[in-house]
C-alpha positions in Angstrom: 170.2 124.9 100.3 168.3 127.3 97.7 168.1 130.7 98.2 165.4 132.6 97.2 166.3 135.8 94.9 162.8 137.5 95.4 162.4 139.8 97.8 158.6 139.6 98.4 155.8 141.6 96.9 153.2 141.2 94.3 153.3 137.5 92.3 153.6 137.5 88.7 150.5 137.3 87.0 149.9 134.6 84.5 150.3 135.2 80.6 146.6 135.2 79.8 146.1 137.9 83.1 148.6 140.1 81.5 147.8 143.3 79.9 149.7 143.4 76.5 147.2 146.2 74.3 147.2 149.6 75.2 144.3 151.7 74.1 144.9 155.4 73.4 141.8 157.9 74.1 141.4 162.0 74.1 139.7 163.7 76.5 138.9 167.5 77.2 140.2 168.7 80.2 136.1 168.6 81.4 136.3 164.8 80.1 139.2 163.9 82.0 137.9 165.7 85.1 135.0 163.9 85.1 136.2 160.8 84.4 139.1 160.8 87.4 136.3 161.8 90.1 133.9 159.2 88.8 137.1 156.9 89.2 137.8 158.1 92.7 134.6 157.5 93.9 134.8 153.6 92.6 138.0 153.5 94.7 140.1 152.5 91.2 142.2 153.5 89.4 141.1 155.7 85.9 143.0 153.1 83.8 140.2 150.6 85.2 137.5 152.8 85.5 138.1 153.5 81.5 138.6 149.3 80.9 135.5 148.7 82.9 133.4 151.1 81.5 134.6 150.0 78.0 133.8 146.3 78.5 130.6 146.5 80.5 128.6 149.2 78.5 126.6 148.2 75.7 126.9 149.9 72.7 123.6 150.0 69.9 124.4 149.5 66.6 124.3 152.5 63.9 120.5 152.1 62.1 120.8 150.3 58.7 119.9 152.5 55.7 117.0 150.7 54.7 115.5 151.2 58.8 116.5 154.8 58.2 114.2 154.9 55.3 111.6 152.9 57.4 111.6 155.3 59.6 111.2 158.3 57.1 108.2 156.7 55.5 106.3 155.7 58.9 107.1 159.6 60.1 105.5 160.9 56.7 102.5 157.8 57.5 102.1 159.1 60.9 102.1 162.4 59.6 99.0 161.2 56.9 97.1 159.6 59.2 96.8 163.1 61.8 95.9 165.1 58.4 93.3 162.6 57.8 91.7 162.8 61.3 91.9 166.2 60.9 90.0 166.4 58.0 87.7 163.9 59.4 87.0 166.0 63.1 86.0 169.1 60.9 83.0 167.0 59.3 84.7 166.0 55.7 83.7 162.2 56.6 83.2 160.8 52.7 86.1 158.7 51.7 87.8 158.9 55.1 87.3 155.4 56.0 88.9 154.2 53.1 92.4 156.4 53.0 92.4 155.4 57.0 92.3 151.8 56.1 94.5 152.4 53.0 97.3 154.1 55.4 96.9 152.1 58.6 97.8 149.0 56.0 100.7 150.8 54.8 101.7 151.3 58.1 101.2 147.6 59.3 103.5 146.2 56.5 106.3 148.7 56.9 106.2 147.8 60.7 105.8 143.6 59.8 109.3 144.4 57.8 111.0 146.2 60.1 110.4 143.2 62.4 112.5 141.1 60.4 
């Protein structure tokens, strides 16, 4: 007859279920605090509250240097274009039309290579 050595309680998990990484973190005091209610009120533990928040959250990617640049230009375009309708709402209409149309080109190519 075989006799069972294991007393009862949890099963083992599988290889690929185990948890083999530890990830190290620093929190303020604030942080931490903040972190443990929000994990109370989920009814779990911080170490999941912390794995789930890490692995469901999407994180946006840092802004390539030449869409930083992109951005400059259109904010200095933007900034063009309100000086121009300015100059036109104060009755200073001759050659407005054409640095509007000049500038709102400019604009519509930087934004056509943003897209890509």
């Amino acid at each position: 007859m075989e006799t069972n050595t294991r007393k009862g309680g949890r099963p083992r998990l599988a290889d690929s279920q185990k948890k083999s990484f530890i990830v190290k973190i620093s929190l303020d005091k604030g942080q931490y605090n903040l972190v443990e209610y929000k994990a109370k009120k989920a009814g779990i533990s911080v170490s999941e509250y912390c794995r789930e928040a890490s692995l469901d959250n999407k994180i946006s990617p840092v802004l390539t240097p030449d869409q930083l640049d992109a951005i400059r230009k259109l904010s200095g375009m933007a900034n063009n274009v309100n000086q121009i309708a300015y100059v036109a709402n104060i009755g200073h209409l001759s050659d407005i039309y054409s640095q509007a149309t000049n500038a709102l080109s400019e604009i519509l190519s930087l934004l056509h290579h943003l897209k890509k």
